[in-house]
N, C-alpha and C positions, 0 to 999 in steps of 0.2 A: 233830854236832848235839847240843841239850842235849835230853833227855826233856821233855817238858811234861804237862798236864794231857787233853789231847788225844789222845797216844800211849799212856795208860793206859788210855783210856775202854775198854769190852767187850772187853780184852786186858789186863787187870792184869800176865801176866805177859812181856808185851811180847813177845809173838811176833813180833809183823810187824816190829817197828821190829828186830830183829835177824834179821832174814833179809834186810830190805830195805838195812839197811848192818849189813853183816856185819864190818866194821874194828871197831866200836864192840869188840866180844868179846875181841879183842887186846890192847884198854886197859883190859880190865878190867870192862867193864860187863855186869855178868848181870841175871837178874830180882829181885833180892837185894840191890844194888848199881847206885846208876843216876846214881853222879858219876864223873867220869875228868879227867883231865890228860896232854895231855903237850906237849914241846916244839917250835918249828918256827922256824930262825935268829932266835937267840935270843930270843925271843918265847916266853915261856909259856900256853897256853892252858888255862881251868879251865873246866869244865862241871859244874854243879850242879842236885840236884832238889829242886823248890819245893814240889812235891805234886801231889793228882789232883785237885782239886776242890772244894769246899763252896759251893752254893750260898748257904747260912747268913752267911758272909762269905769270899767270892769270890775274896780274893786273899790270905789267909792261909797260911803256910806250915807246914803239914803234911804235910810228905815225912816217911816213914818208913821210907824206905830210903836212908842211912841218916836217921835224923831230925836236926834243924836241930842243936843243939847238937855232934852228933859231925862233919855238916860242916863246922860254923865251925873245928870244934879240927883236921880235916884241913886245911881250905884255908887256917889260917893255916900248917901246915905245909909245903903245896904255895908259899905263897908265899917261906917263911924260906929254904927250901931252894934256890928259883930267887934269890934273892939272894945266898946263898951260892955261887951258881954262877955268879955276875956276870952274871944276866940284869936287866935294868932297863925290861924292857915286860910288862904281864899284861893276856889280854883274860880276864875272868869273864863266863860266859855262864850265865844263866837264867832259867826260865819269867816267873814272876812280878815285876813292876814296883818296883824302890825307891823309886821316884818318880814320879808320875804325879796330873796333874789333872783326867782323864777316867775314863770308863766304868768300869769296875770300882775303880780308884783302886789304893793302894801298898799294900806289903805293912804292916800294921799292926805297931808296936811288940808288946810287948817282940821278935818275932822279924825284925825289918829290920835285915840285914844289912848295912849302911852304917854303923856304927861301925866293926866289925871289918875290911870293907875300905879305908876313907878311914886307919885307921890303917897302912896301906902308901902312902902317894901322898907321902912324904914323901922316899923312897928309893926308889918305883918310879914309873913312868907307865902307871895302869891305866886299862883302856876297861869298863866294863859293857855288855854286851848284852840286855836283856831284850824281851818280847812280850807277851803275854796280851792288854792290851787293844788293840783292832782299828785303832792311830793311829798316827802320828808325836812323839815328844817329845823333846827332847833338852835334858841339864842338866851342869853342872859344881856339885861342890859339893864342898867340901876337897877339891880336887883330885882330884877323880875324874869322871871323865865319864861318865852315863849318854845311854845310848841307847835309847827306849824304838820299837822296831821293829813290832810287834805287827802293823800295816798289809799289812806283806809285799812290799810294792809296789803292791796293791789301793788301792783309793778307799777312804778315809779315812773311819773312822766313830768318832768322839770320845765318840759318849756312847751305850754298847751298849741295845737295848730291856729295860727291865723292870729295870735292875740300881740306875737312883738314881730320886731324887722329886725335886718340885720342887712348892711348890703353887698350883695352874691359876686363874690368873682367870675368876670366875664366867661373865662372858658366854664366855670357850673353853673351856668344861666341858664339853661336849656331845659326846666321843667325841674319836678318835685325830687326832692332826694330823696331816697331809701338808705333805712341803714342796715346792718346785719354785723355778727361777730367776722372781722379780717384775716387773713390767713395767719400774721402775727399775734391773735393776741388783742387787737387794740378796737375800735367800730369803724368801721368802713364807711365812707359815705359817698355817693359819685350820682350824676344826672340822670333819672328816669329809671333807673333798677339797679340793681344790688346781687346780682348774682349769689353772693353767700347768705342772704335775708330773705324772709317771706314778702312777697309782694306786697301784699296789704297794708306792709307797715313803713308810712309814711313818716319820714324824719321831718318836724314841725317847724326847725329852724334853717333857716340858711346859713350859709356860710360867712366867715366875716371878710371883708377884702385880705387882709395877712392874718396866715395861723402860726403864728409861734412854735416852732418846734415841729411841725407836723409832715406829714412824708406824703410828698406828692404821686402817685402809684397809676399810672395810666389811666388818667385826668377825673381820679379820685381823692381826696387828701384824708389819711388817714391817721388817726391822734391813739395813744397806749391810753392804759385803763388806768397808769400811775396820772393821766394830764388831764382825769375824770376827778369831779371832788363831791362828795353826797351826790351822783349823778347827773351834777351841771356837767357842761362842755367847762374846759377850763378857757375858753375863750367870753366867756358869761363872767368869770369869778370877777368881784370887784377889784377894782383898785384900790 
């Protein structure tokens, strides 16, 4: 397992997660130390830590154990060396996203480590694993595959409450949206309740000032499930 931001919360020093897998201690990982490697037919596996947190910018790498710069100079070592060993597969596994067009978003330059590892995909076949935000993503990019996991298996939440903006069309300014399946077909979204949805369930994003294509329905705007892409709003998808 890689440490995340999660396994630090009111345990800094990671009690639980090393009583609860106690192998980690073998490879290496103390409260002092919370990246490891090793290998399994031929296949190398790297685990790396991203940090504990910042709500200030949420997906920043601030690991300090050790801090980003002395991992990159490890994990390019962990890599040189399974070359040298004529392994030609690496999965890197950690918290924070390299890539990602949802909820929290990527890790921010100068500390996004996708330089240093696309600079291996030329001589190895590496997988990235990462989580954080609570979706499904998946991308290749100079040969390197990310996999943005964060979902877990759970129902899919693209864009987390409170962490982006978007600014609300005056007439649905009037408090939180709810969403729910529409009588056509598409997600409904409208001021303060949702008639066709459970209450509880809080639509995270606002609205954007123009929604392309979208059917305005007695001061609701509702968008088809074709104008949804991996569960973004298609008003999200880049340009």
């Amino acid at each position: 397992m890689s440490v995340g931001n999660h396994e630090v919360w009111a345990d800094p020093k990671i009690e639980g997660v090393l009583s609860a897998v106690p192998y980690l201690k073998k490879l290496g990982v103390t409260p002092d130390n919370l990246i490891y490697k090793f290998d399994f037919k031929d296949v190398r596996f790297i685990y790396l830590w991203s940090g504990k947190y910042d709500y200030r910018s949420p997906s920043q790498w601030d690991a300090d154990r050790p801090k980003y710069a002395e991992q990159m100079t490890q994990l390019q070592k962990w890599l040189d060396e399974a070359k040298a060993n004529g392994i030609r597969k690496a999965f890197i596994i950690f918290h924070y996203p390299v890539f990602a067009r949802s909820g929290l978003g990527p890790i921010p330059a100068p500390d996004n480590p996708h330089t240093v590892i696309a600079s291996y995909a030329k001589d190895m076949e590496v997988v990235v694993l990462n989580g954080h935000v609570h979706t499904t993503e998946i991308y290749e990019v100079d040969g390197v595959k990310y996999l943005m996991l964060g979902g877990g298996g759970a129902e899919q939440d693209p864009i987390l409450p409170g962490r982006t903006s978007i600014k609300v069309p005056a007439e649905l300014s009037a408090g939180p949206l709810l969403e729910g399946p529409a009588s056509q077909g598409g997600v409904q979204l409208r001021p303060r309740g949702c008639r066709t949805g459970p209450e509880d369930k809080v639509h995270p994003q606002s609205l954007p000032t123009v929604v392309g294509g979208a059917i305005r329905n007695r001061g609701a705007i509702q968008v088809k499930r074709s104008q949804l892409i991996a569960g973004v709003p298609f008003w999200r998808q880049p340009s």
